[in-house]
C-alpha positions in Angstrom: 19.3 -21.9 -14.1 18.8 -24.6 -11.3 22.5 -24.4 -10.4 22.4 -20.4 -10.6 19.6 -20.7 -8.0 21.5 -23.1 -5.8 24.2 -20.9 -5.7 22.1 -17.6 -4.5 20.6 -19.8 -1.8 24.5 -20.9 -0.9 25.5 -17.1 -0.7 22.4 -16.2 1.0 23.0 -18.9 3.9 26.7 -17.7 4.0 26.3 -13.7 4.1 22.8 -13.2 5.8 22.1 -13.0 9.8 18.7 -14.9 11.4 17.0 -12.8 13.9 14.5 -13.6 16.1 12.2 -11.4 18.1 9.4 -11.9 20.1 6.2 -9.6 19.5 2.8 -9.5 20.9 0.1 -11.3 19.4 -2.2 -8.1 18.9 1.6 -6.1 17.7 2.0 -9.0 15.1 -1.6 -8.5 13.7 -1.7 -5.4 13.1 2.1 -5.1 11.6 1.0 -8.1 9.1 -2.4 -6.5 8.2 -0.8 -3.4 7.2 2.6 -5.1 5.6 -0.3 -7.3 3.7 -1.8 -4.4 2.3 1.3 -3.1 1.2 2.3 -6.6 -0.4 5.2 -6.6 1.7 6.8 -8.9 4.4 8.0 -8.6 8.2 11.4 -9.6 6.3 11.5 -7.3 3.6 10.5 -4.0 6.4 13.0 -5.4 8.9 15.7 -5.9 6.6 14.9 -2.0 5.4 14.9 -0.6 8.6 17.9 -2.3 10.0 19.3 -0.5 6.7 18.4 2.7 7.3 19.3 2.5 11.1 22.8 1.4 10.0 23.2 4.0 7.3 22.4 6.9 10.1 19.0 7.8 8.8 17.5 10.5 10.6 13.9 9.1 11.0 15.2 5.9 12.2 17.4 7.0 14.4 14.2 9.3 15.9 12.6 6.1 16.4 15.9 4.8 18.4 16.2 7.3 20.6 11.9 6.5 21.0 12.8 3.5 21.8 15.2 4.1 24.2 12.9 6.8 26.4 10.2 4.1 26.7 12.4 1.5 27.8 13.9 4.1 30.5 10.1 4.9 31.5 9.2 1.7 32.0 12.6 0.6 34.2 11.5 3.9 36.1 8.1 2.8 36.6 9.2 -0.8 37.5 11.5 0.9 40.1 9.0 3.5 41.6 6.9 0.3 42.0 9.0 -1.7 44.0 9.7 1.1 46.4 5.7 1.4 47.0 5.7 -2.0 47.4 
């Protein structure tokens, strides 16, 4: 059993990707609080996600596109800004 566990952790290390992201200290909160009552971790939600992004899924492409209009906004903003200033 030991060597059968050595060799999942092997594969593991060989086929899966580390990402690292940076999130807010009051974003990280809440997103544990809620993934805690759900008995679920940041790993298990991100690995979903990135799953359902990759397979086309409509709802998480949604929040793509979300994504993508507040990042817009915000370069906008940041540009409108510097012309004031």
């Amino acid at each position: 059993m030991k060597d059968r566990k050595k060799i999942q952790k092997l594969t593991d290390f060989e086929t899966k990707k580390s990402v690292h992201i940076n999130l807010t200290k009051g974003t990280h909160t809440g997103f544990r609080t809620v993934l805690f009552e759900h008995d679920l971790s940041m790993q298990e939600v991100f690995e979903r996600f990135a799953l359902l992004v990759a397979s086309g899924d409509e709802r998480a492409q949604d929040i793509i596109a979300e994504a993508k209009i507040i990042k817009r906004d915000k370069t906008l903003q940041r540009l409108s800004q510097n012309e004031v200033d």
